[in-house]
One Martini backbone bead per residue (centre of mass of N, CA, C, O) as a GRO file, in nm:
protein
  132
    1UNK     BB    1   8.806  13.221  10.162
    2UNK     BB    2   8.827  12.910  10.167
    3UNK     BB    3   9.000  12.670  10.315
    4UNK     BB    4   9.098  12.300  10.282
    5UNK     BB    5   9.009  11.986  10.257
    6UNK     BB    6   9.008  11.728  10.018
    7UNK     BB    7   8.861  11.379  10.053
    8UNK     BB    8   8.915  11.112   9.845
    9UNK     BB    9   8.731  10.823   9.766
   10UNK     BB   10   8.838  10.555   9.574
   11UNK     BB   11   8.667  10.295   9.486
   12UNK     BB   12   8.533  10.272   9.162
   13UNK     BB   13   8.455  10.073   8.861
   14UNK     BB   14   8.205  10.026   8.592
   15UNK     BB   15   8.193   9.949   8.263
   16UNK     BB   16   8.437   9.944   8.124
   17UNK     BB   17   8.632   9.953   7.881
   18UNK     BB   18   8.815   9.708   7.717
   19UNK     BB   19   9.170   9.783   7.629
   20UNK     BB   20   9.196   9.484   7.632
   21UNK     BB   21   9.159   9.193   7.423
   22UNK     BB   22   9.365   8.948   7.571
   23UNK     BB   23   9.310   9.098   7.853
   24UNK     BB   24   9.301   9.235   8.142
   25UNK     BB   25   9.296   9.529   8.249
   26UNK     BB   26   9.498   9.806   8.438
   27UNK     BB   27   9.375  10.014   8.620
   28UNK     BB   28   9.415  10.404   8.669
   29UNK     BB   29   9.378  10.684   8.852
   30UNK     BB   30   9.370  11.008   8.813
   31UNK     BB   31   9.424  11.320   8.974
   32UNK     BB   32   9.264  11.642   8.955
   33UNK     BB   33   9.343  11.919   9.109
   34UNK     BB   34   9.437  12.173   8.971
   35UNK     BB   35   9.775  12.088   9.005
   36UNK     BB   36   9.702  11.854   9.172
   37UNK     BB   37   9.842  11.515   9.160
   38UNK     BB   38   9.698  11.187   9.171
   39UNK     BB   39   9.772  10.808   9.169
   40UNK     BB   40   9.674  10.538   9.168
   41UNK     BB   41   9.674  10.207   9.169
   42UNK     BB   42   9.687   9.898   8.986
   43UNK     BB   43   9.423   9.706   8.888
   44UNK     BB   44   9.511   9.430   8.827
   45UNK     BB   45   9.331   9.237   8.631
   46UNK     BB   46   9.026   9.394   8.668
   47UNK     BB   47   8.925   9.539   8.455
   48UNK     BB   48   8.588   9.693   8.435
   49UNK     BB   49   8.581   9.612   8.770
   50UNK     BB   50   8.757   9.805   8.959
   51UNK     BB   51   8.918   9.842   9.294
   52UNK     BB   52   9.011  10.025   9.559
   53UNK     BB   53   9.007  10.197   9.823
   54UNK     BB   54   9.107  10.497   9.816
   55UNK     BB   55   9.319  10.795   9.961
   56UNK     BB   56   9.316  11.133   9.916
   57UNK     BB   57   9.475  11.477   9.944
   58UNK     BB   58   9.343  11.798   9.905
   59UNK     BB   59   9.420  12.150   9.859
   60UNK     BB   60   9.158  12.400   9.894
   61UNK     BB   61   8.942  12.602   9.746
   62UNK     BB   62   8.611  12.752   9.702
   63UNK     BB   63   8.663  12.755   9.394
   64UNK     BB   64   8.700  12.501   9.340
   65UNK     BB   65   8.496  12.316   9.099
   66UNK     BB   66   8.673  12.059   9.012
   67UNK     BB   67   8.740  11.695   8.955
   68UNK     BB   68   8.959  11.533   8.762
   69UNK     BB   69   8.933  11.168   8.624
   70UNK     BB   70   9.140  10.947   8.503
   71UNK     BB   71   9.213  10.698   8.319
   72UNK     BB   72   9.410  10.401   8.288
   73UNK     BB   73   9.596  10.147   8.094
   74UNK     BB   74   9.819   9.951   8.211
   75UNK     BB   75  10.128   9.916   7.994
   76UNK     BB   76  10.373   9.710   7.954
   77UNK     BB   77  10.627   9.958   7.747
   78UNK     BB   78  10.333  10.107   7.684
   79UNK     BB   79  10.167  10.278   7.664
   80UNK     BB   80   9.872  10.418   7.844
   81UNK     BB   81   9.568  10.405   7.829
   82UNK     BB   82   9.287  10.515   7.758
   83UNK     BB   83   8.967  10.504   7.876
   84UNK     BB   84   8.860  10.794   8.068
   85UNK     BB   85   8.660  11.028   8.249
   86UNK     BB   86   8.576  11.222   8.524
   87UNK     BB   87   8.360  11.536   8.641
   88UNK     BB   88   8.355  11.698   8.981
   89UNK     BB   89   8.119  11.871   9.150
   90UNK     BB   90   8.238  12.082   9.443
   91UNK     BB   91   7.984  12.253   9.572
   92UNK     BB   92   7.836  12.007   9.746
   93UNK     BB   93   8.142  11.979   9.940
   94UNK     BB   94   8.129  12.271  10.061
   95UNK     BB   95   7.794  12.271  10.193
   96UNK     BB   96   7.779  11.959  10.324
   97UNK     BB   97   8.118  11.834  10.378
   98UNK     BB   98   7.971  11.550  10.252
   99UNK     BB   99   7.980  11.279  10.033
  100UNK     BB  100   7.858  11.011   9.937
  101UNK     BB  101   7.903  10.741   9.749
  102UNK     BB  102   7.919  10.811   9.418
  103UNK     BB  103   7.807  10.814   9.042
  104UNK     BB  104   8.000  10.848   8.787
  105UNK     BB  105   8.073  10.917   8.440
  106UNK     BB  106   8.251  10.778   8.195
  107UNK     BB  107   8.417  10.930   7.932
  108UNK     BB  108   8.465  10.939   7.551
  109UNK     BB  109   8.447  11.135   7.311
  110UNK     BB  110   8.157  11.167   7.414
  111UNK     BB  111   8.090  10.875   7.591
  112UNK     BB  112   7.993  10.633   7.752
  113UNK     BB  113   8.241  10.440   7.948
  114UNK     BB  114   8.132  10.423   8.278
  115UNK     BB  115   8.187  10.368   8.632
  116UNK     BB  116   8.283  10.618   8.909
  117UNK     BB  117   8.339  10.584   9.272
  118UNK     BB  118   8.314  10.877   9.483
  119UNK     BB  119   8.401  11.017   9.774
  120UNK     BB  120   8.338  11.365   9.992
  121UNK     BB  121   8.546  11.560  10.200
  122UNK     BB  122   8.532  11.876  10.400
  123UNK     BB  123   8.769  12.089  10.550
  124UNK     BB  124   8.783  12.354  10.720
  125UNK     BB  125   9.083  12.507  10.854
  126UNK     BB  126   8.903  12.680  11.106
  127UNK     BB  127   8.843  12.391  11.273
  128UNK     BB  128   9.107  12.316  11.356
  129UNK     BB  129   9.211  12.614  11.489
  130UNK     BB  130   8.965  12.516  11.715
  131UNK     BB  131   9.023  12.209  11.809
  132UNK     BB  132   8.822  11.988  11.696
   0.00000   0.00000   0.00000
């Protein structure tokens, strides 16, 4: 079984719901691999099509078959609302190495709530082992 790292580059998001009626959204993705979580900043201002341009780093094997990132609108004070998510499937950066920045789907409640830019790299261990 391969194991290695998987860096996911979250650039953005276009055309999400703005979840804010009275000012722009402050949008911000959590990550998540299988027990593995991280959160990005949050795009404060940034309303429907925030910019991260930020990388996460998991550890991985290829058995973990997808990367689930949800969007969430920081609200100071009350809970942060739900924006939307979107499911990444980690199959073809197991055999390619690595994908370009590519656009997935963000949906709620199963309907399209607009989309989100990542790239993603992964490296098998044994690479490393060799001192490439």
């Amino acid at each position: 079984m391969a194991q290695g790292t998987l860096e996911v580059l979250l650039v953005g998001a276009k055309g999400l719901e703005n979840t804010d009626y009275l000012s722009n959204m402050d949008p911000y993705a959590v990550l998540k691999c299988r027990s593995q979580e991280q959160k990005s900043s949050v795009a404060s201002g940034k309303g429907s099509d925030p910019e991260w341009n930020e990388t996460f780093v998991f550890t991985v094997s290829d058995s973990t078959t997808e990367l689930f990132i949800k969007l969430l609108d920081s609200d100071g004070g009350t809970d942060d609302d739900f924006v939307g998510e979107a499911t990444v499937p980690l199959e073809a950066v197991f055999t390619e190495g690595s994908i370009p920045p590519t656009v997935y789907n963000v949906v709620k409640d199963e309907e399209y709530r607009g989309e989100i830019k990542i790239g993603l790299t992964f490296t098998p261990e044994d690479s490393r082992d060799q001192g490439f």
